[in-house]
C-alpha positions in Angstrom: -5.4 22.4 3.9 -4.1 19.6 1.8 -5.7 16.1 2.3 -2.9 13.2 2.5 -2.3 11.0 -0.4 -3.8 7.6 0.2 -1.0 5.1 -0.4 -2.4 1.7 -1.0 1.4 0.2 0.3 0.7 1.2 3.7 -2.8 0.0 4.0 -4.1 -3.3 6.1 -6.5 -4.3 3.4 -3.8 -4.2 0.4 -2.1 -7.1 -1.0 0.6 -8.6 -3.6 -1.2 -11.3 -6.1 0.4 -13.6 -8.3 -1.3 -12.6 -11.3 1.2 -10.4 -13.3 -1.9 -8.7 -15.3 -3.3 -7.6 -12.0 -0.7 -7.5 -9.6 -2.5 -5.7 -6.9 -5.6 -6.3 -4.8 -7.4 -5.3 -2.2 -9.4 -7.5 0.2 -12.0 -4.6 1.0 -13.1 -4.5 -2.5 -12.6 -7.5 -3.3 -10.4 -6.6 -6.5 -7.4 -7.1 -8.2 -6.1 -4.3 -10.9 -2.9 -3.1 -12.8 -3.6 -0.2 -10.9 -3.2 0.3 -7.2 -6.7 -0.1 -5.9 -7.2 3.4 -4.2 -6.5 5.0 -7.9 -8.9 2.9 -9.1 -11.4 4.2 -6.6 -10.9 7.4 -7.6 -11.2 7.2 -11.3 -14.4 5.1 -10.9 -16.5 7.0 -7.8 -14.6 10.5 -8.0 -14.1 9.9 -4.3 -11.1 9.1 -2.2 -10.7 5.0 -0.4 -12.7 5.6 3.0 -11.6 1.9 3.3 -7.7 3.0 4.1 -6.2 1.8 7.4 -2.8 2.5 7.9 -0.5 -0.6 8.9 0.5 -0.6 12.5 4.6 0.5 12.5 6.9 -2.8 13.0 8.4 -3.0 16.6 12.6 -3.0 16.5 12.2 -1.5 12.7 13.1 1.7 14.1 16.1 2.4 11.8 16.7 1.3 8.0 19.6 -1.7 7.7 22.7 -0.2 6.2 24.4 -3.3 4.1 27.2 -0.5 3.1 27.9 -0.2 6.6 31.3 -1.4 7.8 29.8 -2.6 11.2 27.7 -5.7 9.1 30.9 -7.0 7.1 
């Protein structure tokens, strides 16, 4: 059985900085990197991010917004 790519987008502990060298961070690791923080993991431990939490799904997001629908205009 396959294991599930860990996607650092999804994640609680992952955030945006405003460093445009090291855009990403992570507040578990307390670490900010070109790369995104779970790849980093890996190529330093050879293990995959037991830190990952998926973000809880956003209620009334249940379908994408269409802006090439004629409904909006």
């Amino acid at each position: 059985m396959a294991k599930k790519k860990i996607n650092c987008a999804k994640c609680i502990h992952y955030f945006v900085t405003w460093d445009n060298d090291l855009p990403r961070g992570c507040r578990i690791y307390k670490s900010k990197s070109k790369l995104f923080p779970s790849h980093l993991v890996k190529k330093e431990t050879g293990e995959d991010c037991f830190s990952f939490q998926e973000r809880p799904k956003q209620a009334g997001k249940e379908k994408d917004l269409d802006l090439n629908s004629d409904d909006i205009w």
